[in-house]
C-alpha positions in Angstrom: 20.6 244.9 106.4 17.3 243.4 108.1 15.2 243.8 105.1 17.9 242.2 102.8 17.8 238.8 105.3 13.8 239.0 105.1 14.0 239.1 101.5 16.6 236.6 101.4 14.2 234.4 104.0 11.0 234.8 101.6 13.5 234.2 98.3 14.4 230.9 100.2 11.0 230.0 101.3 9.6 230.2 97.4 12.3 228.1 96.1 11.7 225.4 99.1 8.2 226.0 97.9 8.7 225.0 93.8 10.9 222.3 94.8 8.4 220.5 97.0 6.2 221.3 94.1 8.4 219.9 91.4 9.4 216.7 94.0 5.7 215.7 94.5 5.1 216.5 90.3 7.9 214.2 89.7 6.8 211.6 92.1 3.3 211.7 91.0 4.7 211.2 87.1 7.0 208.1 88.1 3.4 206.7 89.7 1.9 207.1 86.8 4.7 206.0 84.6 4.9 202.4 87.1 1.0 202.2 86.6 1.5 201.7 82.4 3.9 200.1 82.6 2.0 197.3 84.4 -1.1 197.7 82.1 1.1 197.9 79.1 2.6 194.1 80.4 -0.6 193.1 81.3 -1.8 193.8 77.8 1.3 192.1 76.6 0.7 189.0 78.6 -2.7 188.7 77.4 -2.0 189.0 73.7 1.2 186.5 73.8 -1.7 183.9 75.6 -4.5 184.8 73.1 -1.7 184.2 70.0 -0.5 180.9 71.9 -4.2 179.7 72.2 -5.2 180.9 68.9 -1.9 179.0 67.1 -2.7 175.9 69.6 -6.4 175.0 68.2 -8.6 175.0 66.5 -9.7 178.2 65.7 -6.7 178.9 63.3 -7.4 175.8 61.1 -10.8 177.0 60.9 -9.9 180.4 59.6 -7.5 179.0 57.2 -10.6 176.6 56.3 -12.8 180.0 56.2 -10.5 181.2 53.9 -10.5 178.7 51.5 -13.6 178.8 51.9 -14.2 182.2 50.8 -11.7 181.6 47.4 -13.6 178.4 46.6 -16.9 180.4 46.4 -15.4 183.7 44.7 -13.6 180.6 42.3 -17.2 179.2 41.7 -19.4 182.5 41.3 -16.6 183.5 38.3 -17.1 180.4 37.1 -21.2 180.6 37.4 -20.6 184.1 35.4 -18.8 182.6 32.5 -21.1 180.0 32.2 -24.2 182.3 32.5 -22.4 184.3 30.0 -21.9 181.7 27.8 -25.1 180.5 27.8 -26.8 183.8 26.9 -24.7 184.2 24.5 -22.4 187.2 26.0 -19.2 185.0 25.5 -18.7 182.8 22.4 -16.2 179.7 22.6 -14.8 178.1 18.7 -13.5 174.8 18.9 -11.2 174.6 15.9 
């Protein structure tokens, strides 16, 4: 009967054991969950004020001017071919 209550004593000690374990795992998770949740926010904040600053000056007109830019010049070097083409001969134009 005494060694069924010590093995009933050490049974209750390991499960005391695990769940202090298994508390302070779960409590260190939920930490750790509350910590990215703030970065992830943080990183949040920050992008909403870099799209509000970007939308609020200049630097968006002057990609959009970049951009135009960029089509203007890919528009002109076609146009640069066909004429170089056309002056050597590669491309022939009849006016009828």
């Amino acid at each position: 009967m005494e060694e069924n209550l010590e093995r009933e004593k050490k049974v209750r000690a390991d499960v005391e054991k695990a769940r202090r374990k298994v508390e302070s795992d779960l409590k260190m998770t939920q930490e750790a969950v509350e910590e990215l949740e703030s970065v992830k926010r943080e990183l949040e904040d920050r992008g909403r004020k870099f799209v509000d600053v970007f939308n609020s000056s200049n630097i968006r007109r002057s990609v959009v001017i970049q951009k135009r830019l960029v089509v203007a010049c890919q528009e002109g070097y076609v146009c640069l071919l066909v004429v170089n083409n056309i002056i050597n001969g590669r491309i022939f134009i009849s006016f009828r």
